[in-house]
FINUFI-720285 format. One record per residue (C-alpha): residue number from 1; residue in three letters; x, y, z. Coordinates in Angstrom, 3 decimals. Example, Ala and Ser with C-alpha at 12.3 -4.5 7.8 and 13.67 -1.06 7.14 Angstrom:
2
<num = 1	residu = ALA	x = 12.300	y = -4.500	z = 7.800> .
<num = 2	residu = SER	x = 13.670	y = -1.060	z = 7.140> .
% end
This chain:
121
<num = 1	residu = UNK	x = 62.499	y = 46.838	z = 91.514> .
<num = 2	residu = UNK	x = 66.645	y = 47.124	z = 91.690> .
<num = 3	residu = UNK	x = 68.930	y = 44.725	z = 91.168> .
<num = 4	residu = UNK	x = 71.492	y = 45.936	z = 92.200> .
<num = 5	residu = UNK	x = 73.144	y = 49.460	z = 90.353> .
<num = 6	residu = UNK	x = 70.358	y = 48.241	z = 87.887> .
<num = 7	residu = UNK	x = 66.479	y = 49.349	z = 87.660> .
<num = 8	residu = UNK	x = 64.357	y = 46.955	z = 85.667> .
<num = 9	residu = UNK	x = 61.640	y = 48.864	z = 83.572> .
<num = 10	residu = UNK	x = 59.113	y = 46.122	z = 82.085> .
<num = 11	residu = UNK	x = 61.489	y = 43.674	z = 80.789> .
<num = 12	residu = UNK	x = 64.275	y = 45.605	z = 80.442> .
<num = 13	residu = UNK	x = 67.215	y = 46.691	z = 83.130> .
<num = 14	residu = UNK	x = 68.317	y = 50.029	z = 82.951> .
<num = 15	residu = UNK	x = 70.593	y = 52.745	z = 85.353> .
<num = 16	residu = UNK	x = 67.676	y = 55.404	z = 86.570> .
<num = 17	residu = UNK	x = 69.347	y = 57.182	z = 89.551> .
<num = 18	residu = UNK	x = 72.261	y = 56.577	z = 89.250> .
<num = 19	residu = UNK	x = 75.526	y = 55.209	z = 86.663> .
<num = 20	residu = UNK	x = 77.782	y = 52.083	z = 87.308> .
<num = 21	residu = UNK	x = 81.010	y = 53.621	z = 87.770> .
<num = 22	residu = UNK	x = 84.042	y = 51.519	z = 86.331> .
<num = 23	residu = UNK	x = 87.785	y = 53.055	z = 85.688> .
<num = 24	residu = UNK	x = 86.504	y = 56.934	z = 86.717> .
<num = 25	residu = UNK	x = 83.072	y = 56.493	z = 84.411> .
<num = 26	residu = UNK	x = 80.191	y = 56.672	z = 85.262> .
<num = 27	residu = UNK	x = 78.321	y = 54.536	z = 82.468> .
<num = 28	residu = UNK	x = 74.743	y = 54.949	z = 82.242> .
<num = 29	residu = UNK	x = 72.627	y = 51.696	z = 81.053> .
<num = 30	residu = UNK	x = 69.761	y = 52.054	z = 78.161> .
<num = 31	residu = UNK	x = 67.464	y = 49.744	z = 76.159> .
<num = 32	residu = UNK	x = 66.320	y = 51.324	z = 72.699> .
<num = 33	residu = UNK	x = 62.980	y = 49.491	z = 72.811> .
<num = 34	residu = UNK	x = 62.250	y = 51.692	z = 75.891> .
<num = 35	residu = UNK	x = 63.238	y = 54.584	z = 73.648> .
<num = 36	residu = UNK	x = 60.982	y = 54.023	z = 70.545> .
<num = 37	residu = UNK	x = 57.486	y = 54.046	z = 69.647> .
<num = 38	residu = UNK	x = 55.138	y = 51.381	z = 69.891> .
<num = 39	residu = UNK	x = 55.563	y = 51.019	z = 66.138> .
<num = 40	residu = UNK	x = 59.073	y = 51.170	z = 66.046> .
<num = 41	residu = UNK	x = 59.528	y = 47.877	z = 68.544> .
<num = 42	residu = UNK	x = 62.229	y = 46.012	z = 66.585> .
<num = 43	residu = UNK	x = 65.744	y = 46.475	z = 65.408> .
<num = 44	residu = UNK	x = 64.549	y = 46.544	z = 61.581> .
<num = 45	residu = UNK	x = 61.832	y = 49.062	z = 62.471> .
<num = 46	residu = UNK	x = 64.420	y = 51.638	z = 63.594> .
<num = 47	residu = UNK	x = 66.469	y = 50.613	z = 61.240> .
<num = 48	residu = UNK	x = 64.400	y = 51.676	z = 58.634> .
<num = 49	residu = UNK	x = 63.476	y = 54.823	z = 60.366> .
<num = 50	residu = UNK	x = 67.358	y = 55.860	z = 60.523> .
<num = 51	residu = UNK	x = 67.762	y = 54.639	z = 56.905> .
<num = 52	residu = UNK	x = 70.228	y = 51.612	z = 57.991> .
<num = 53	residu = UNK	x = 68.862	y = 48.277	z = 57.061> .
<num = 54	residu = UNK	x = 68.942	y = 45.625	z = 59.095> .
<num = 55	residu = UNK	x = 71.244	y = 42.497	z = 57.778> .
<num = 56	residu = UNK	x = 68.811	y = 39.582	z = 57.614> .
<num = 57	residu = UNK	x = 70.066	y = 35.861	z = 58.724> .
<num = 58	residu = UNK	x = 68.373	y = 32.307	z = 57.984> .
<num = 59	residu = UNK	x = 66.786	y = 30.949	z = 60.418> .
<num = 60	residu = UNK	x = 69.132	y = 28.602	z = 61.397> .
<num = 61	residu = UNK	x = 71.692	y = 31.168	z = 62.516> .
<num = 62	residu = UNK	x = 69.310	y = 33.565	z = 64.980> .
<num = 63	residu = UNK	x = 68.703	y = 30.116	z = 66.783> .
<num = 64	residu = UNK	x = 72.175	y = 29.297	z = 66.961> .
<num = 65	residu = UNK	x = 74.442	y = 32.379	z = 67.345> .
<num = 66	residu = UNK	x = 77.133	y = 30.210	z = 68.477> .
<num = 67	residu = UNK	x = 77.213	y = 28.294	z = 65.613> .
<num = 68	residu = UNK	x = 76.571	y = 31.138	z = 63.170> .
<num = 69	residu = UNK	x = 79.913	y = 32.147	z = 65.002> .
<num = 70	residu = UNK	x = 82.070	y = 29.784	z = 64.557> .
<num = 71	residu = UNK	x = 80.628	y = 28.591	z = 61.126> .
<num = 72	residu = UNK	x = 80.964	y = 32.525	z = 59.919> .
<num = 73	residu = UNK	x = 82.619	y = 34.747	z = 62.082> .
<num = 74	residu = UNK	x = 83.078	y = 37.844	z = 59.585> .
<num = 75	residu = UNK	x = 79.236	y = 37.986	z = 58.882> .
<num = 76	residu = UNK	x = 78.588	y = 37.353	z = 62.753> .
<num = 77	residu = UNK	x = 80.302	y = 40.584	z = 63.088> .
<num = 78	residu = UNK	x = 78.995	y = 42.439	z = 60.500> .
<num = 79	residu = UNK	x = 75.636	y = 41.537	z = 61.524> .
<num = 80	residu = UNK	x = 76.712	y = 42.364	z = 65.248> .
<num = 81	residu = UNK	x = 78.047	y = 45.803	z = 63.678> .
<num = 82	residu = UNK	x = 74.591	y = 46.372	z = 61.738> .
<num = 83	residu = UNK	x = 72.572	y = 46.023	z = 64.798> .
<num = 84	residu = UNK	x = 74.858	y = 48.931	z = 67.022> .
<num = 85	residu = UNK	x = 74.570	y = 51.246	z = 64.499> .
<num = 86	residu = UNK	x = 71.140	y = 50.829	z = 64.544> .
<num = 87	residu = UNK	x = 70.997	y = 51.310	z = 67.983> .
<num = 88	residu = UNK	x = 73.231	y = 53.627	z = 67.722> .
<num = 89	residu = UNK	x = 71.704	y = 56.047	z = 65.949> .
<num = 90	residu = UNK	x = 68.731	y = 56.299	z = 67.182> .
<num = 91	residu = UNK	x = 70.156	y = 56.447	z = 70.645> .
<num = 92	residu = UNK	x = 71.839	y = 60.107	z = 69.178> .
<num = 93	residu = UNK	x = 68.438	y = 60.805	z = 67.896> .
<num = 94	residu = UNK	x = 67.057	y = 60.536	z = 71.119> .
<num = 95	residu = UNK	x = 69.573	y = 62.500	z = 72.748> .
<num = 96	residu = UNK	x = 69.674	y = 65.397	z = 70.175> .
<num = 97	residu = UNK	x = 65.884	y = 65.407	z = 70.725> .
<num = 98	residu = UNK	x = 66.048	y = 65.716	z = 74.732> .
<num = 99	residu = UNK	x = 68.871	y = 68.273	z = 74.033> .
<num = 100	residu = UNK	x = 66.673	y = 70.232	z = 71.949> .
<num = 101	residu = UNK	x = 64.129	y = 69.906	z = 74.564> .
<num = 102	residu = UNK	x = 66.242	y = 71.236	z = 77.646> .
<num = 103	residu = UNK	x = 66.645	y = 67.820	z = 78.862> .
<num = 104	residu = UNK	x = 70.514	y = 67.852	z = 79.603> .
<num = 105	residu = UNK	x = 70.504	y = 63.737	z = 79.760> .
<num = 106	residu = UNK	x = 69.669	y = 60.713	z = 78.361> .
<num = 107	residu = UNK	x = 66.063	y = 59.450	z = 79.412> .
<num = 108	residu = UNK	x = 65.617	y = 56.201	z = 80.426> .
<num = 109	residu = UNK	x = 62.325	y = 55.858	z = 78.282> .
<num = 110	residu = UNK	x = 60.065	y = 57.960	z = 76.010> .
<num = 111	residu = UNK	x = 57.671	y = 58.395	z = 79.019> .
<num = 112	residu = UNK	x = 60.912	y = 59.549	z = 81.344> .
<num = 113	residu = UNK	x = 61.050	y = 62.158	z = 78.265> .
<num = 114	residu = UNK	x = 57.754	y = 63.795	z = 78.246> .
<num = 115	residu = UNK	x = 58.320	y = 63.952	z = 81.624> .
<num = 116	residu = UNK	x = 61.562	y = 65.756	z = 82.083> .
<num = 117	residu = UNK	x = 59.984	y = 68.100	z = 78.944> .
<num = 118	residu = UNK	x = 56.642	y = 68.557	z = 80.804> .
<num = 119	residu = UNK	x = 58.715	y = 69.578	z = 84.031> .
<num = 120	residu = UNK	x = 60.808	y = 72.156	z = 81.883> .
<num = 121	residu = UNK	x = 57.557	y = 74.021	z = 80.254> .
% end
């Protein structure tokens, strides 16, 4: 299913054939869930796995971000910060695994991976 420079892969949207190009880039779309293990399907999960905890909020402020916001906005951004590092690096990870592998490109999914490595062996 496209929507429009976008593919949408279970829930999330993604670039597959192609990148949105914007000021001479060509910027290429991908959702780290797609690009972790079943066991590895949160934030804190990878986190953990990439030794970078993830900052923890009450509840009251993950219902209201907008709040949180304007209540706090230094620890908005830190916790903003926290969570693209963590995606981040494992988005390097990924990379410097597929690199390793012959795969000259970010996949769009670990399943996109074995793929392109299954087509290279």
């Amino acid at each position: 299913m496209k929507a429009g420079k976008l593919d949408i892969i279970g829930k999330s949207y993604v670039s597959v054939k192609g990148g949105i190009k914007t000021k001479g880039y060509n910027i290429y779309i991908r959702d780290t869930m797609l690009l972790a293990s079943a066991a590895a399907q949160s934030l804190k999960a990878l986190g953990s796995m990439h030794g970078i905890a993830k900052l923890e909020l009450d509840e009251a402020s993950y219902l209201d971000m907008g709040l949180f916001l304007k209540k706090e906005p230094e620890k908005y951004k830190d916790y903003a910060l926290n969570d693209s590092e963590i995606v981040l690096a494992h988005g390097v990870f990924v990379l410097d695994f597929a690199l390793k592998m012959g795969v000259s490109k970010m996949p769009c999914s670990l399943g996109s991976l074995s793929r392109l490595c299954l087509k290279r062996y």
